[in-house]
Residue frames as a rotation matrix with the C-alpha (Angstrom) as fourth column:
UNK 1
-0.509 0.805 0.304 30.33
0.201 0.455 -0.868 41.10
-0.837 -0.381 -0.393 134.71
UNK 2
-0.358 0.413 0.838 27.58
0.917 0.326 0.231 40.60
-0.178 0.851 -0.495 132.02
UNK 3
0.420 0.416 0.806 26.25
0.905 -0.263 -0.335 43.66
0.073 0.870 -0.487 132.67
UNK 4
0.260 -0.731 -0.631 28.88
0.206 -0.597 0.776 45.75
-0.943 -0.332 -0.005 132.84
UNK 5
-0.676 -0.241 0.696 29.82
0.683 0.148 0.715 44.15
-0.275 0.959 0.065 129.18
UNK 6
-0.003 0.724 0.690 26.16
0.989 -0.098 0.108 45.74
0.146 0.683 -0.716 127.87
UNK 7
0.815 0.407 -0.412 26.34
0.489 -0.865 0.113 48.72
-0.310 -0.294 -0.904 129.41
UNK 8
0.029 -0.995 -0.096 29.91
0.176 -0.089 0.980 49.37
-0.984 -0.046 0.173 128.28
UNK 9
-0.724 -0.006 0.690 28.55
0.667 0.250 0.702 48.30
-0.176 0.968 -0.177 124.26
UNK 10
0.721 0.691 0.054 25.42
0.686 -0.700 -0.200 51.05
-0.100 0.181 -0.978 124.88
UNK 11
0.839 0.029 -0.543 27.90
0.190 -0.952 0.242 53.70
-0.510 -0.306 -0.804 125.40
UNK 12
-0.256 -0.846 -0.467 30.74
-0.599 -0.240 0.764 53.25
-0.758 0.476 -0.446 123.63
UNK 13
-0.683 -0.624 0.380 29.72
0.014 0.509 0.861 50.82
-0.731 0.593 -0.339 120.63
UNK 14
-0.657 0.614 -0.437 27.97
-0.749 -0.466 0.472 51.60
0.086 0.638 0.766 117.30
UNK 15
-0.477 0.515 -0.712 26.41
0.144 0.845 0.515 47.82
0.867 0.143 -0.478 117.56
UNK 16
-0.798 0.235 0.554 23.76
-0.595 -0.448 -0.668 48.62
0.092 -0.863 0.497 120.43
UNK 17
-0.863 0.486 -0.141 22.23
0.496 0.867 -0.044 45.99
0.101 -0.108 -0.989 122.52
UNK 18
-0.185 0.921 0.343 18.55
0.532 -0.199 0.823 46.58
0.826 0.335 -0.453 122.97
UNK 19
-0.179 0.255 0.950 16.47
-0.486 -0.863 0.140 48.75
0.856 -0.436 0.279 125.32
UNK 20
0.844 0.340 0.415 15.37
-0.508 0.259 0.822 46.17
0.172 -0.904 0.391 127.74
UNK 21
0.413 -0.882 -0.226 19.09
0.882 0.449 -0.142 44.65
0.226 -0.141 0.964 127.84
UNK 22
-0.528 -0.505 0.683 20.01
0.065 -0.826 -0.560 48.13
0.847 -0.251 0.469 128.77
UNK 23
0.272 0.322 0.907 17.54
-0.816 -0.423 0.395 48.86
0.510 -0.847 0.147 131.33
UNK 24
0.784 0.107 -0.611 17.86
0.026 0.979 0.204 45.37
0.620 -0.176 0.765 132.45
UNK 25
0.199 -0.703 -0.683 21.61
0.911 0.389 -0.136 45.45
0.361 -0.595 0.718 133.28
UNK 26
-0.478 -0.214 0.852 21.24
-0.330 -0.855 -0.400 49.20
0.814 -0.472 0.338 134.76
UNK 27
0.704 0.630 0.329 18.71
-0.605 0.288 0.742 47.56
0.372 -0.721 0.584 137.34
UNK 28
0.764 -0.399 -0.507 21.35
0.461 0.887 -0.003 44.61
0.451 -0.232 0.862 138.04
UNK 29
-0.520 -0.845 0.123 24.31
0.406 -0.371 -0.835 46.91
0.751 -0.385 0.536 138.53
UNK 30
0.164 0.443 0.881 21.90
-0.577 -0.681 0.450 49.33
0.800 -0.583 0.144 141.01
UNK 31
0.632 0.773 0.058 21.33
-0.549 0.393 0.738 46.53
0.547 -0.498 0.673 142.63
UNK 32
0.466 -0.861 -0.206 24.62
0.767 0.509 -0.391 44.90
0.441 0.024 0.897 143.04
UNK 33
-0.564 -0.503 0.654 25.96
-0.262 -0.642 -0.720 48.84
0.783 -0.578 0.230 144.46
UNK 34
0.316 0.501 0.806 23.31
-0.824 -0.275 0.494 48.32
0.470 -0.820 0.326 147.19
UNK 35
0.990 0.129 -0.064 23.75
-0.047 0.709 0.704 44.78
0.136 -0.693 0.708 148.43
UNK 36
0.191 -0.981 0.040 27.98
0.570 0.078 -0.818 45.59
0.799 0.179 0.574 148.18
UNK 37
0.811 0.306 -0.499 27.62
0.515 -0.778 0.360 48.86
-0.278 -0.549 -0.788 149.35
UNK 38
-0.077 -0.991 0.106 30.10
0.996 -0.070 0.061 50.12
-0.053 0.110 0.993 147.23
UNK 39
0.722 0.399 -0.565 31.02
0.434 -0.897 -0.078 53.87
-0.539 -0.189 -0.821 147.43
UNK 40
0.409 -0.351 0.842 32.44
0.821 -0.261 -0.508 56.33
0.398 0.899 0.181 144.91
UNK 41
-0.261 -0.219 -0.940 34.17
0.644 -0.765 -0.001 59.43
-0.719 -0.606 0.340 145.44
UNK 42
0.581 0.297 -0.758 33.23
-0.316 -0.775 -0.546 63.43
-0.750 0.557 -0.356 143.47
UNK 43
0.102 -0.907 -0.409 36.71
-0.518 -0.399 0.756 62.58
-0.849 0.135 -0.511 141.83
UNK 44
-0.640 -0.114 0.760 36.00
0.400 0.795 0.456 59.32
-0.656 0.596 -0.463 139.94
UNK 45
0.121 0.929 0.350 33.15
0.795 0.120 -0.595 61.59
-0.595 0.350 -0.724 138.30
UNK 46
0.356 -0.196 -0.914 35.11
-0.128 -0.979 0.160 64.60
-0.926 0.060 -0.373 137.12
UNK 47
-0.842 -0.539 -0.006 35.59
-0.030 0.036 0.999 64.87
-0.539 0.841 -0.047 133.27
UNK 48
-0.530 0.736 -0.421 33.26
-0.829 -0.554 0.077 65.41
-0.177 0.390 0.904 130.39
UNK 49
-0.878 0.128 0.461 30.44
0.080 0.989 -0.122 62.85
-0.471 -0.070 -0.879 129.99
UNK 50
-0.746 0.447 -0.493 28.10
-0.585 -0.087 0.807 62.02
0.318 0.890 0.326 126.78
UNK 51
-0.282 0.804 0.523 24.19
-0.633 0.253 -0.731 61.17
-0.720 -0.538 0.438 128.06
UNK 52
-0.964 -0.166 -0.208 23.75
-0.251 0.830 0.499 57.68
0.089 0.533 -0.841 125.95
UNK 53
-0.491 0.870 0.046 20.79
0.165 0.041 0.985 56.41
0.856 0.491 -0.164 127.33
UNK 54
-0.756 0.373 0.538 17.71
-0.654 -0.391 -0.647 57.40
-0.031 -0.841 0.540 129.74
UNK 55
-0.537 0.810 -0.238 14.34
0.674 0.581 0.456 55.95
0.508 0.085 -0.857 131.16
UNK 56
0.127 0.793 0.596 11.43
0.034 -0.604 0.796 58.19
0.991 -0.080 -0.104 132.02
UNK 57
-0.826 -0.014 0.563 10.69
-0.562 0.097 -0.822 58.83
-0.044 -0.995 -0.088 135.78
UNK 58
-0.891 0.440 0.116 7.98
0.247 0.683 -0.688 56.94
-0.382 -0.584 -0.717 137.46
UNK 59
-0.129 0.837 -0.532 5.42
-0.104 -0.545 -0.832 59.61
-0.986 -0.052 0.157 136.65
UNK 60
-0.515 -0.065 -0.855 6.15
-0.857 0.012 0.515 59.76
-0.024 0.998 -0.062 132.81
UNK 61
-0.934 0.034 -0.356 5.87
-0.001 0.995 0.098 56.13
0.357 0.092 -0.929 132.62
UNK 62
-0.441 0.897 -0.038 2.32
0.668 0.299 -0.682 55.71
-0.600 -0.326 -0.731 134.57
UNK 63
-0.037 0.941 -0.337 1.23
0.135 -0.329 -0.935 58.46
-0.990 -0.080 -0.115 132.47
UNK 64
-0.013 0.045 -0.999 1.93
-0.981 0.193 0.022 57.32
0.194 0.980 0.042 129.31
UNK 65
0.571 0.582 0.579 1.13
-0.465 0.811 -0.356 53.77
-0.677 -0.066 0.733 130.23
UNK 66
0.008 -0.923 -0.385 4.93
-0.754 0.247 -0.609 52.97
0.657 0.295 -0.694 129.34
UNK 67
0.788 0.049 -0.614 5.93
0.422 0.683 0.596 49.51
0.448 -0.729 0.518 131.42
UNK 68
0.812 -0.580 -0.068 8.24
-0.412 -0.652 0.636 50.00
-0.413 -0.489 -0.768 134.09
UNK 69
0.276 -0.727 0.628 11.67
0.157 0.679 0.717 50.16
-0.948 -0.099 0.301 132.73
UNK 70
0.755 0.482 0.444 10.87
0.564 -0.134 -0.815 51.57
-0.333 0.866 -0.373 129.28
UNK 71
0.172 -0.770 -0.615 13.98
0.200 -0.584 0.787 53.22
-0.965 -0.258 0.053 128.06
UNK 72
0.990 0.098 0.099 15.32
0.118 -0.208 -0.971 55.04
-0.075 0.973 -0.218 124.94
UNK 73
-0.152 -0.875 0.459 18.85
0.849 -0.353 -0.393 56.06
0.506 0.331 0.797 123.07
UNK 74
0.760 0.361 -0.541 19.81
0.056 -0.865 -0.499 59.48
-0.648 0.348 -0.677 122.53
UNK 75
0.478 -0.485 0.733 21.17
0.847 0.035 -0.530 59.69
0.231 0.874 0.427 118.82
UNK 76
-0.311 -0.796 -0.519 24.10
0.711 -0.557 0.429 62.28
-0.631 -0.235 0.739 118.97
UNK 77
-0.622 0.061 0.781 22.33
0.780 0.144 0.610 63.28
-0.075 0.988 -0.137 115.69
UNK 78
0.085 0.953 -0.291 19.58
0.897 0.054 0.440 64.68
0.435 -0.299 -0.850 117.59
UNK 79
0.833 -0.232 0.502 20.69
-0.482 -0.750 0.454 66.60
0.271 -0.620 -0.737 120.14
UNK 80
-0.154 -0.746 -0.647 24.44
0.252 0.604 -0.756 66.11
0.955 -0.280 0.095 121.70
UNK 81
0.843 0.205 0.497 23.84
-0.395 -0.390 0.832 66.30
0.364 -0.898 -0.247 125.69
UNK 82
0.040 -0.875 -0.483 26.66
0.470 0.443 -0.764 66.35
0.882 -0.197 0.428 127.83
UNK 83
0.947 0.169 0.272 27.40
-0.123 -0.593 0.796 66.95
0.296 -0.787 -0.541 131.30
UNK 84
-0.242 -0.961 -0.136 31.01
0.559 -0.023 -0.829 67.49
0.793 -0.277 0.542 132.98
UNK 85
0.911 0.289 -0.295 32.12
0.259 0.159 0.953 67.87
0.323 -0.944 0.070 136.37
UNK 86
0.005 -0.995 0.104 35.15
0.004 -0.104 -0.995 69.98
1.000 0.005 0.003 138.15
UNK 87
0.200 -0.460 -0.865 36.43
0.979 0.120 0.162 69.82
0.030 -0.880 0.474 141.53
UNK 88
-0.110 -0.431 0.896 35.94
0.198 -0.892 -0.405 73.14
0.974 0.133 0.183 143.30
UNK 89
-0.572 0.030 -0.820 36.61
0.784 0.311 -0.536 73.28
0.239 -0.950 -0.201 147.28
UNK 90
0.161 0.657 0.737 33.90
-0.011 -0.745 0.667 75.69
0.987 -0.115 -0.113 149.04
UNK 91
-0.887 -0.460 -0.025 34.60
0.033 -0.010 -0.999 77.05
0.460 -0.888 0.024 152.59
UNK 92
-0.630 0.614 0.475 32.00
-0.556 0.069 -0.828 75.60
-0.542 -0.786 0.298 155.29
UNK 93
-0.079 0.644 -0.761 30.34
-0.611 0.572 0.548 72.73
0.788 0.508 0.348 152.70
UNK 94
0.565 0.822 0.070 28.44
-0.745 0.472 0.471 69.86
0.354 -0.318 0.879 154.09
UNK 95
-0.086 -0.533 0.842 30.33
-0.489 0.759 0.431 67.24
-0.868 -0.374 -0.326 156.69
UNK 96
-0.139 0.038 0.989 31.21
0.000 0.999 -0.039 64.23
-0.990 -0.006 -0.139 154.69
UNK 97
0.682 0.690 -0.242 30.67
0.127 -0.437 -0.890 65.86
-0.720 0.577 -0.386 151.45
UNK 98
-0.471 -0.821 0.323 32.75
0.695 -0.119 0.710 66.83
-0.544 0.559 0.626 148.13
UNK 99
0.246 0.689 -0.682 32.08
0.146 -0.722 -0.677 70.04
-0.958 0.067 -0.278 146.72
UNK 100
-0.704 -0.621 0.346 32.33
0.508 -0.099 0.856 71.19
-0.497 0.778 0.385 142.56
UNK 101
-0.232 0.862 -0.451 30.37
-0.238 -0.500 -0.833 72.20
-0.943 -0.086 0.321 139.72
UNK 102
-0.052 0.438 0.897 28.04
0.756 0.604 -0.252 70.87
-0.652 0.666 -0.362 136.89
UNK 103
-0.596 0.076 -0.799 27.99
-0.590 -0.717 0.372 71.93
-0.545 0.693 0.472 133.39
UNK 104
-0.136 0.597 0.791 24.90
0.511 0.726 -0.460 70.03
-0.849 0.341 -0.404 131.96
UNK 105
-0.394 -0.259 -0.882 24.93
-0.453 -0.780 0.432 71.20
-0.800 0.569 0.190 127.70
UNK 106
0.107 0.492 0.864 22.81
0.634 0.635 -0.441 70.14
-0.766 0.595 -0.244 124.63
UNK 107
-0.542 -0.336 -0.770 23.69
-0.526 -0.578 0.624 71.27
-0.655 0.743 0.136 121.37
UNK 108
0.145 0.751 0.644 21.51
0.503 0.505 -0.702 71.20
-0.852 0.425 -0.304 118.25
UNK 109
0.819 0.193 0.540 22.55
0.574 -0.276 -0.771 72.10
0.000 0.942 -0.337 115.47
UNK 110
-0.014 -0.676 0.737 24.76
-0.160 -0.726 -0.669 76.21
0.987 -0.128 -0.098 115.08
UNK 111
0.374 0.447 0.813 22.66
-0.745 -0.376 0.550 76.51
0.552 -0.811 0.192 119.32
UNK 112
-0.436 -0.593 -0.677 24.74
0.350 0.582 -0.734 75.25
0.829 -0.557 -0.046 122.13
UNK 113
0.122 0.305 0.945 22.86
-0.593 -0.740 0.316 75.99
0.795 -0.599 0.090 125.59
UNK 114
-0.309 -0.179 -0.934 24.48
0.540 0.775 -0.327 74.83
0.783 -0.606 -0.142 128.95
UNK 115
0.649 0.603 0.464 23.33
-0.132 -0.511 0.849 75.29
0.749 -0.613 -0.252 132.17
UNK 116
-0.099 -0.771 -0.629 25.55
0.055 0.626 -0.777 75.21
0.994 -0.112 -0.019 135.05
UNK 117
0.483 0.292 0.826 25.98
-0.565 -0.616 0.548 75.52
0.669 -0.731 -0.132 139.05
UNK 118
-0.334 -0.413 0.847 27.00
-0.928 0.299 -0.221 74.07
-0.162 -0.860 -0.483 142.49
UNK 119
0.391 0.464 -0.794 27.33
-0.351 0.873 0.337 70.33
0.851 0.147 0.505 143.18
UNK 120
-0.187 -0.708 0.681 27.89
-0.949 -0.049 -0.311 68.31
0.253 -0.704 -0.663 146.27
UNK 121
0.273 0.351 -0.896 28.73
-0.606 0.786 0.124 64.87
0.747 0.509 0.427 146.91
UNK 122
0.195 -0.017 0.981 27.63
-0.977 0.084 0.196 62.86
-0.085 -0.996 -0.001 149.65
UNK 123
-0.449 -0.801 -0.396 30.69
-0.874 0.486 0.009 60.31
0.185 0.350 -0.918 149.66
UNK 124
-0.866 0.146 0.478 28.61
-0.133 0.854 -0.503 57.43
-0.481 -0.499 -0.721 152.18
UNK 125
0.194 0.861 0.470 25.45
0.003 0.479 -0.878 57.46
-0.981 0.172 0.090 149.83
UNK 126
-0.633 -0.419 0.652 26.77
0.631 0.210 0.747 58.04
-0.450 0.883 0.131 146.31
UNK 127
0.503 0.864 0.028 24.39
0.833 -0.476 -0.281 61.11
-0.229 0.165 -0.959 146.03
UNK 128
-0.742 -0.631 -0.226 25.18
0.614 -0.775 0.149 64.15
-0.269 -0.028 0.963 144.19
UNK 129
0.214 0.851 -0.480 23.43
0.812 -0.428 -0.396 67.01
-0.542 -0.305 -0.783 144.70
UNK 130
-0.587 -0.806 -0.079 23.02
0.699 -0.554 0.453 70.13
-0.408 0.211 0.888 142.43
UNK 131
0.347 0.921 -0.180 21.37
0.823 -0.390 -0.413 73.31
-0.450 -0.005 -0.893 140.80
UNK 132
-0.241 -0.227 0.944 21.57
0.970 -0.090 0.226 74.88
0.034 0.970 0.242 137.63
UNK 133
0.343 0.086 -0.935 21.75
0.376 -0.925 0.052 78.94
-0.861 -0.369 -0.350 138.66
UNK 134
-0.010 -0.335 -0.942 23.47
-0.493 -0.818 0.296 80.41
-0.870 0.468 -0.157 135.50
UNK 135
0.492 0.726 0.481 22.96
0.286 0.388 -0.876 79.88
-0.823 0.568 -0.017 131.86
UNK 136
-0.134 -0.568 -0.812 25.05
-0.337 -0.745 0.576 80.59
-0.932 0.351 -0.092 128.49
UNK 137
0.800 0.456 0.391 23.69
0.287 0.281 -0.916 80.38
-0.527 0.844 0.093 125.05
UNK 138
-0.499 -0.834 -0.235 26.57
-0.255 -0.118 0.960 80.26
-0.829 0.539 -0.154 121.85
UNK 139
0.802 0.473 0.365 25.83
0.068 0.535 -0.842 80.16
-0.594 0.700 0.396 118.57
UNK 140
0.852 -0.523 -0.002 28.36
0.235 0.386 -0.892 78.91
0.468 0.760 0.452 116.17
UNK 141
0.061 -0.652 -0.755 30.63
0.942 0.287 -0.172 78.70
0.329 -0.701 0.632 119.26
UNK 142
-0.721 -0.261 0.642 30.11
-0.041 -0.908 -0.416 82.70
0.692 -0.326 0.644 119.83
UNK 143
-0.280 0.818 -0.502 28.43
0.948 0.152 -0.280 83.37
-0.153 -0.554 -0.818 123.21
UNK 144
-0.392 0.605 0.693 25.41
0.128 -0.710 0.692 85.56
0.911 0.360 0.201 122.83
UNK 145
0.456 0.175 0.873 24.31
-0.797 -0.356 0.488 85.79
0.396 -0.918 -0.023 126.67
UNK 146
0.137 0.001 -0.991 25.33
0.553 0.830 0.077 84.55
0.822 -0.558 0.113 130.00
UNK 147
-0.627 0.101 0.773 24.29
-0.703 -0.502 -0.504 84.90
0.337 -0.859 0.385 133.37
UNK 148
-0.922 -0.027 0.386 22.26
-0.375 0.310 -0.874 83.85
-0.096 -0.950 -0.296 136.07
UNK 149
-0.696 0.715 0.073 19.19
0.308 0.205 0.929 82.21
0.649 0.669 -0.363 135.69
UNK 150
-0.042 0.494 0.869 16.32
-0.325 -0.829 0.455 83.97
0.945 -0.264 0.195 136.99
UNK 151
0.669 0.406 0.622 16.83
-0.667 -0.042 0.744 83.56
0.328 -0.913 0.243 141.18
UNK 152
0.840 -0.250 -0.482 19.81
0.223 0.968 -0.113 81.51
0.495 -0.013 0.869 140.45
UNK 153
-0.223 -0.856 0.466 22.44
-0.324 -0.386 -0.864 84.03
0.919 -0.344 -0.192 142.02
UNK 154
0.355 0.490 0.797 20.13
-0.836 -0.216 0.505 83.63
0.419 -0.845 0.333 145.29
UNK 155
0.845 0.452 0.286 19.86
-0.534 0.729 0.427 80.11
-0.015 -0.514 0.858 145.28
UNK 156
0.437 -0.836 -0.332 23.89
-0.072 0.335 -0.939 79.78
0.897 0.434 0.086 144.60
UNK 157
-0.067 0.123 0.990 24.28
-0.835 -0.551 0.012 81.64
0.547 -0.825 0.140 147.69
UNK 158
0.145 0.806 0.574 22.15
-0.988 0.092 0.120 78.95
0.044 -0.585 0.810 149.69
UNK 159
0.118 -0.127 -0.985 23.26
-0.446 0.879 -0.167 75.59
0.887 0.459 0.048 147.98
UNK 160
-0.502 -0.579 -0.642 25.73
0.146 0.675 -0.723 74.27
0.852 -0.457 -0.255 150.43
UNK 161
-0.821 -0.103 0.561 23.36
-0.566 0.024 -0.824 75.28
0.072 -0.994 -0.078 153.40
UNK 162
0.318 0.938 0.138 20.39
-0.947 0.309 0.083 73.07
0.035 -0.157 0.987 152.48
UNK 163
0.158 0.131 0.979 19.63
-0.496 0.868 -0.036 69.66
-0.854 -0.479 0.202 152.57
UNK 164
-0.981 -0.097 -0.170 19.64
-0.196 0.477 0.857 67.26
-0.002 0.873 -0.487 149.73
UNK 165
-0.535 0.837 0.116 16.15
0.398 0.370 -0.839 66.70
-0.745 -0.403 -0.531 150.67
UNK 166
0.577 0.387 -0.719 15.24
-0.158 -0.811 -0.563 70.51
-0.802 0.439 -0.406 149.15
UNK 167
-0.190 -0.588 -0.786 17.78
-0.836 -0.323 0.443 69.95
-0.515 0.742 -0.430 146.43
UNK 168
0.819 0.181 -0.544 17.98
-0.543 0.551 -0.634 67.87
0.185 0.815 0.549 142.75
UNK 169
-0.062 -0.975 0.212 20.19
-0.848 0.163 0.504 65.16
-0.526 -0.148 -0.837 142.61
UNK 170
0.340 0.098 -0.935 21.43
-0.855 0.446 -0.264 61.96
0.392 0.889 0.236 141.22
UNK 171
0.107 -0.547 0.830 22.64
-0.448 0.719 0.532 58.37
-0.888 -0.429 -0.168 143.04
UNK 172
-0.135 -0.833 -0.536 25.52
-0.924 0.301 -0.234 56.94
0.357 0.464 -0.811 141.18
UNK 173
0.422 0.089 0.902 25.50
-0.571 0.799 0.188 53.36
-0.705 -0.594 0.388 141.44
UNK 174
0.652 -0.530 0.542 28.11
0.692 0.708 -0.139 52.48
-0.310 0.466 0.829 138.94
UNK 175
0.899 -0.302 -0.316 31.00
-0.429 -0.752 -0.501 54.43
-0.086 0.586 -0.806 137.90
UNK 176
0.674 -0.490 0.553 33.55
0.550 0.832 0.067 52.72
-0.493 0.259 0.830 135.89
UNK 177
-0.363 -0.928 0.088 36.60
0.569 -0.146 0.809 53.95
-0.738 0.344 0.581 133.76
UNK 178
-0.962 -0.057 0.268 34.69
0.251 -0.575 0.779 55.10
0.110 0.816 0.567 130.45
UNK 179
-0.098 0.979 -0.176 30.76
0.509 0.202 0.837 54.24
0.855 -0.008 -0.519 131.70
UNK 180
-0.877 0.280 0.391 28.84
-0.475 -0.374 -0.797 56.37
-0.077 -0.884 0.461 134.81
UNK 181
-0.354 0.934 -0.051 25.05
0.396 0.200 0.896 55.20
0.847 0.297 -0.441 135.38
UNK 182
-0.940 0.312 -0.139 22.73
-0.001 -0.409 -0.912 57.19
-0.341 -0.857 0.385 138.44
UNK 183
-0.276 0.950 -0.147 19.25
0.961 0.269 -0.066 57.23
-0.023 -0.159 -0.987 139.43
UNK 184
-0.701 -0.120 0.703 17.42
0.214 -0.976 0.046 60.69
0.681 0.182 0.710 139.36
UNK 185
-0.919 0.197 0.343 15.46
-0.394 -0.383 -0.836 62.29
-0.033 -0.903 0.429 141.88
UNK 186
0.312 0.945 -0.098 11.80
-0.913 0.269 -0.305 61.43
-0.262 0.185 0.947 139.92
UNK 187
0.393 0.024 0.919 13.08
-0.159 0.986 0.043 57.74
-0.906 -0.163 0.391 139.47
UNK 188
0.671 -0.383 -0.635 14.44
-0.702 -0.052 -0.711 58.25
0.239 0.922 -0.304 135.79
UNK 189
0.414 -0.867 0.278 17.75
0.495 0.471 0.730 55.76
-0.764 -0.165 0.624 135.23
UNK 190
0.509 -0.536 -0.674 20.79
-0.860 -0.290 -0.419 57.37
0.029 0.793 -0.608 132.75
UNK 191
0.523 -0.759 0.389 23.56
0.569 0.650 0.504 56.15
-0.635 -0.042 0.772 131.34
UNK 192
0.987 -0.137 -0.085 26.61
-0.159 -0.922 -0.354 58.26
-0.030 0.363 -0.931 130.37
UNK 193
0.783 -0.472 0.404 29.93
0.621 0.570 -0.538 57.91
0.024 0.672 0.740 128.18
UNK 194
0.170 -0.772 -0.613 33.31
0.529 -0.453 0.717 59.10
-0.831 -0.446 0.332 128.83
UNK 195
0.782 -0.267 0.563 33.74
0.541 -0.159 -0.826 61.55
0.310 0.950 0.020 125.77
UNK 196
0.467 -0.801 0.375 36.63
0.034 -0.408 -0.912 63.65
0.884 0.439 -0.164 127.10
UNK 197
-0.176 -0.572 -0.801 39.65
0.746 0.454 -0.488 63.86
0.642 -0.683 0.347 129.93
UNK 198
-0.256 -0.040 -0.966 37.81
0.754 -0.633 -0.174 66.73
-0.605 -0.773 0.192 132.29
UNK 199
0.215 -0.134 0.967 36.75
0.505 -0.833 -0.227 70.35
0.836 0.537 -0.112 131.62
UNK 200
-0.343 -0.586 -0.734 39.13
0.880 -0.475 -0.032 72.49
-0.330 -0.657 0.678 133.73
UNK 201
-0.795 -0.226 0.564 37.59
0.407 -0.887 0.218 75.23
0.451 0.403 0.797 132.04
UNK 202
-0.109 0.992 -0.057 34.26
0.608 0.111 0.786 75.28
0.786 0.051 -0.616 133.97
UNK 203
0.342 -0.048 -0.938 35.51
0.856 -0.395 0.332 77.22
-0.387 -0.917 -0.095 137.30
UNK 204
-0.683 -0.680 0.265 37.72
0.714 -0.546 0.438 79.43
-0.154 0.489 0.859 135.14
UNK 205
-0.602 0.791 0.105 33.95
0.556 0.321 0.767 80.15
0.573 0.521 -0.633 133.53
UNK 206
0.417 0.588 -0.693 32.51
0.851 0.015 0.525 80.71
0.319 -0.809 -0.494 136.57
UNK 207
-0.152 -0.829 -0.539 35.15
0.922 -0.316 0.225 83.37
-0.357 -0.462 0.812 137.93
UNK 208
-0.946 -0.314 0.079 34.91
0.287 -0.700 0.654 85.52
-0.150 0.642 0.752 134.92
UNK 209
-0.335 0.919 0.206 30.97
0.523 0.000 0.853 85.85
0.784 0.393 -0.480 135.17
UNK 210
0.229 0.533 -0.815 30.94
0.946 0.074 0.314 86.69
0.228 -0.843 -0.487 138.24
């Protein structure tokens, strides 16, 4: 489909169609998961994934008197943001669910800082729920701290027994071989580029902090 094609040339090709031909065919695909009802699984999302482009939430937008739909790059140049997803089973998680965990990382420059934590994914809505509890800062690839972020050991604890209501999340409403795209809780839209084959190292991570 057409926009499948654009959204495919934002993320992977140096020639980049415009912003409103991006937001455009991120609205078309949304729309096209809902009236299908297609559904994804945690699995099709595991592996490391470059953040290409975004649009404000609702609020931004009305208060900067942005139109709706207003959307930007992000030059690699800038800042590199990346998030990556592993597959980690949790005993007593949420009916209907897939459990893992998010490494969400921006690097600038020597300063690498990722946050990470629990995710679950609720298979019949394409919702993935999650919450950034621990923190590790590296410079020139040496880490200089990690640990918990302040109340994040608590609220690790707690994840799997809340709602998504009480929790951040994203709906997925396209996830394709090299391309993901998801809505955010405050109405933002991403889009986000396959840059590598998984990070198996993220539980490993997790283990040894603890």
């Amino acid at each position: 489909m057409e926009n499948i094609s654009i959204l495919e040339q934002a993320a992977k090709s140096n020639t980049k169609p415009s912003s409103n031909a991006v937001v455009a065919a991120l609205l078309e695909a949304e729309k096209n998961a809902k009236k299908n009802k297609i559904r994804y699984s945690f699995e099709q999302l595991i592996g490391n994934w470059q953040l290409c482009f975004i649009t404000g939430t609702k609020k931004t937008r009305q208060k900067a008197g942005i139109v709706l739909g207003a959307g930007r790059y992000i030059p690699e140049w800038i800042a590199k943001i990346q998030i990556a997803y592993s597959a980690q089973a949790v005993a007593g998680g949420e009916e209907n669910s897939e459990t893992g965990r998010v490494e969400n990382s921006v690097q600038v420059g020597a300063i690498k800082l990722t946050l990470s934590g629990p995710t679950k994914f609720l298979v019949n809505k394409n919702i993935l729920a999650f919450d950034f509890t621990r923190i590790t800062v590296k410079l020139l690839g040496k880490t200089v701290y990690q640990g918990f972020i302040r109340g994040g050991e608590a609220r690790e604890a707690e994840f799997f027994s809340l709602s998504v209501g009480k929790q951040a999340f994203f709906a997925y409403f396209l996830v394709e071989d090299g391309i993901i795209a998801a809505r955010g809780r405050g109405g933002g839209l991403a889009l986000w580029g396959l840059v590598g084959a998984g990070s198996p190292t993220i539980y490993n991570s997790h283990k040894q902090s603890t």
